[in-house]
N, C-alpha and C positions, 0 to 999 in steps of 0.2 A: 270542686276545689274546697278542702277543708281544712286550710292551711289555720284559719282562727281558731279552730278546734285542738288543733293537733299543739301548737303555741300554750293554750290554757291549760291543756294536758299533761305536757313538758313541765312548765311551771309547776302546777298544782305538785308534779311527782315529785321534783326535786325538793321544794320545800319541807315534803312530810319525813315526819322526824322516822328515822327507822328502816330508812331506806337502801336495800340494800346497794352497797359501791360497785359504779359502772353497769344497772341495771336502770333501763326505762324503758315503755312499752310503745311501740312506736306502730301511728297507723298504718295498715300496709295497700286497704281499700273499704267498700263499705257493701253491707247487703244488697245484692241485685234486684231482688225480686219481692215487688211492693208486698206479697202476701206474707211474710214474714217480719208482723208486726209486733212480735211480743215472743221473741225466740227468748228460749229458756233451759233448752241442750242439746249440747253438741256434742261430737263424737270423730273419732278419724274413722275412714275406710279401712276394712280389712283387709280389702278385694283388691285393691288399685292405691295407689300412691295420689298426694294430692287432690283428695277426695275428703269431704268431708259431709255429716250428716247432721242434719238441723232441725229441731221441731218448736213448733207454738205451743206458748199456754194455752188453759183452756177455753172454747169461743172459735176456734179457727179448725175445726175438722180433726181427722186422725190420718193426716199428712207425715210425711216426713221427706224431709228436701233433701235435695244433692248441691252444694258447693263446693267452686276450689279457696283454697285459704287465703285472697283477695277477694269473696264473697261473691264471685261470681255465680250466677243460677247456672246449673247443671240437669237438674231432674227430677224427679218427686212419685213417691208411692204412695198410693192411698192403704193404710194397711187395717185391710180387712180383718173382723173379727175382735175389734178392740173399742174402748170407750173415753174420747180424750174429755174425764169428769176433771183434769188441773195434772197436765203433764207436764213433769218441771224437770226432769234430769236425763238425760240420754247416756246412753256407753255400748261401748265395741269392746268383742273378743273373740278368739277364736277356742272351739269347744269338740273335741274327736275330730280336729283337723277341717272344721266347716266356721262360714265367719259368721257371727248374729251381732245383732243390735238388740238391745235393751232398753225398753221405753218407761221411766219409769212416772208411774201415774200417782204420785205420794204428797202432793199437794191440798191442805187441808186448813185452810187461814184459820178456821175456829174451834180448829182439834174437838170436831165434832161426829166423823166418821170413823167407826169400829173396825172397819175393813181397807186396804187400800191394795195397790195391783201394779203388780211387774209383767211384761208382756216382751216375749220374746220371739222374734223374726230371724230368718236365715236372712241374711242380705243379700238384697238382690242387685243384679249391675242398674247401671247407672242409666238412664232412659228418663225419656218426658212421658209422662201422665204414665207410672205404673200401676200395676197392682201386687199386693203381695197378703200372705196371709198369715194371721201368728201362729209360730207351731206348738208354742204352749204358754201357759198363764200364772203367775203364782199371787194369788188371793192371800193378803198373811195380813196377820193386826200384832201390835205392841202389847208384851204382855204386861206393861204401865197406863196401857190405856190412851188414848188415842191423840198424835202427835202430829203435828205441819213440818214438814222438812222439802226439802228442795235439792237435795246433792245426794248424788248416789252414783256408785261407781263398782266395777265387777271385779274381785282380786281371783279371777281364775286358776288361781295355784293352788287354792283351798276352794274353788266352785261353789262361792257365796257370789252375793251383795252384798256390799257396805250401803247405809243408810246412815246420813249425816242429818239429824235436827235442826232445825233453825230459828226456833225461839226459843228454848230453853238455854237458862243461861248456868255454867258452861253447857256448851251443843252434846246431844249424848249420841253414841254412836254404837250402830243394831248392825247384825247380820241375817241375812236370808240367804239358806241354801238354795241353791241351782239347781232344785230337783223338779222335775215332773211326776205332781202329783196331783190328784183331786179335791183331795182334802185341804182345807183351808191351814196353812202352815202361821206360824207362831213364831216372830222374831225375837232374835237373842239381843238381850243389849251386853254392850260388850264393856261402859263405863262412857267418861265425859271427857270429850278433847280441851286441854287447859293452855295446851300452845296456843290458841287462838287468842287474842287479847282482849278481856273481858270489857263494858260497858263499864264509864263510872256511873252512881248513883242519878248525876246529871245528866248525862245520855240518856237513861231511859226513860226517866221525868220529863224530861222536853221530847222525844223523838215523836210522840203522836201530836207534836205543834208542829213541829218540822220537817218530818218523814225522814228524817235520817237515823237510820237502822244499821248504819253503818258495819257494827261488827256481828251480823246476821251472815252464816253462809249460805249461800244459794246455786251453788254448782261445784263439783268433783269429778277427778278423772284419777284413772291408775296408767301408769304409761304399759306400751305395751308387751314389755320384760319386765312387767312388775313388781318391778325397785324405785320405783318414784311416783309420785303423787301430788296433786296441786290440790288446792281449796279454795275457791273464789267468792269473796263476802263484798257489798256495796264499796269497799274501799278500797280493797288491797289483796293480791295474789300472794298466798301462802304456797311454797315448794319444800316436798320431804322427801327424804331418801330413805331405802330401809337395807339394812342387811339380808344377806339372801337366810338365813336364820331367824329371824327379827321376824314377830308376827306385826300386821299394821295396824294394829291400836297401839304397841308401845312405839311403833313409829311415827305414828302423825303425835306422839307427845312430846318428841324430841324438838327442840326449837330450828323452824325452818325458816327459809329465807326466804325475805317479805320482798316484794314491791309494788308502790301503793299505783293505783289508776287513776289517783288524782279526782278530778271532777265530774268523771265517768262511770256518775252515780246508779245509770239503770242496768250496768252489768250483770248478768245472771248466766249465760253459755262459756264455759271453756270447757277447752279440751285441748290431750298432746295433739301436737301434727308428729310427723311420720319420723321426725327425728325426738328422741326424750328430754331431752335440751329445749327444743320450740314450743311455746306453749302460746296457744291464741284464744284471744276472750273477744264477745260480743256483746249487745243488749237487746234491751227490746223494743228499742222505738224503729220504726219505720227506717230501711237504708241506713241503719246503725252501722257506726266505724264497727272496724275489724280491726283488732289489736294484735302486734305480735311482741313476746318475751322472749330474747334470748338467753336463757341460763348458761349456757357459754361461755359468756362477757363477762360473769358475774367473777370477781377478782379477788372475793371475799366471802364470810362466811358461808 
């Protein structure tokens, strides 16, 4: 029963200023399976409806889970051939008509590593204790030099990565091509997302007393007719649309519609569910709620 949780929840969102009208995010159940203690992205299924795929930071193996969008445990592959050094963002897509997951391993608290690695999987169905194997790797560094980010998401119409920052302030936002290659590849930065609402001076003078980082993102997804887009920072779900012309940097600049999570500070996993409208976020503590948004309801902006 999480009915106290769900209550501080409701509050906190209604309160915060900014909020978009008839939008709140409501629990719908909690993570099953105690080994998913520091989940950090999620993804929908290609393969199957109602499926959804979840991974740990790093500390917890080179897992990746199977759940349904009330967090129920489903199934889990051990995927071979890969190195979880601080995996912090997941994404689905389908690519020559086959579906992959994309594990992305771009977590680096002290922008200390030259290199970092996207690892890419065919999805395999949904099974207790699999195995699976990456069928390729992309090794790529910043050409600014070495960056912590946590959000990253696949815009398959143009067979990149997006790579979203998350200490720099405004967040700066790279691509990486989807190619299979050997050679260590060298991301594009594409500029600085300004939609996001920046810290005041206060905010970041206090936040290492307080640990709130509030306007730091730490998880993206692309829906998957990719025309729409979320951003998920400690505080608050950003939703963007794009024109089918419309490249997605000047889209996520346009002002999207917010709604805050309230006091559902260790948020770090969203992603669409099967419809582009649903959108559900997670965190990282042990049997963390499961959030659902419906952008549907939203009545405004």
């Amino acid at each position: 029963m999480r009915r106290p949780f769900l209550i501080l929840l409701l509050v906190s969102a209604c309160s915060d200023a900014g909020q978009a009208p008839g939008l709140m995010p409501v629990v719908i159940g909690k993570l099953e399976n105690p080994v998913i203690r520091e989940a950090s992205g999620l993804a929908r299924s290609q393969r199957q409806d109602n499926v959804l795929w979840i991974i740990n930071d790093n500390g917890a193996g080179e897992w990746v889970h199977a759940i349904n969008p009330r967090g129920k445990r489903l199934g889990e592959f051990d995927l071979k051939k890969s190195d979880n050094k601080d995996w912090e963002d997941l994404a689905s897509f389908r690519l020559d008509d086959k579906p992959y997951l994309l594990v992305a391993d771009i977590g680096d608290n002290d922008a200390r590593h030259k290199t970092r690695t996207l690892y890419i999987v065919e999805e395999p169905g949904v099974e207790k204790k699999e195995k699976a194997t990456v069928d390729w790797r992309i090794d790529f560094r910043y050409p600014d030099g070495p960056r912590d980010a946590e959000a990253a998401a696949v815009d398959i119409e143009n067979r990149r990565a997006l790579v979203l920052t998350k200490r720099n302030i405004p967040p700066a936002l790279y691509e990486v091509p989807l190619l299979r290659q050997k050679k260590k590849a060298t991301a594009k930065w594409l500029g600085t997302i300004t939609s996001l609402p920046a810290p005041s001076r206060q905010d970041v003078e206090f936040a290492p007393k307080t640990n709130d980082w509030h306007w730091q993102p730490v998880g993206m997804d692309i829906s998957a007719d990719n025309l729409a887009a979320v951003i998920l920072t400690y505080r608050a779900v950003y939703y963007y649309t794009r024109q089918p012309d419309q490249d997605w940097f000047d889209a996520l600049n346009t002002r999207p519609r917010r709604v805050s999570i309230g006091n559902f500070r260790n948020a770090e996993a969203i992603a669409f569910g099967d419809e582009r409208n649903r959108v559900i976020v997670t965190g990282e503590n042990k049997h963390s709620a499961v959030l659902l948004i419906d952008f549907s309801e939203d009545s405004a902006e």
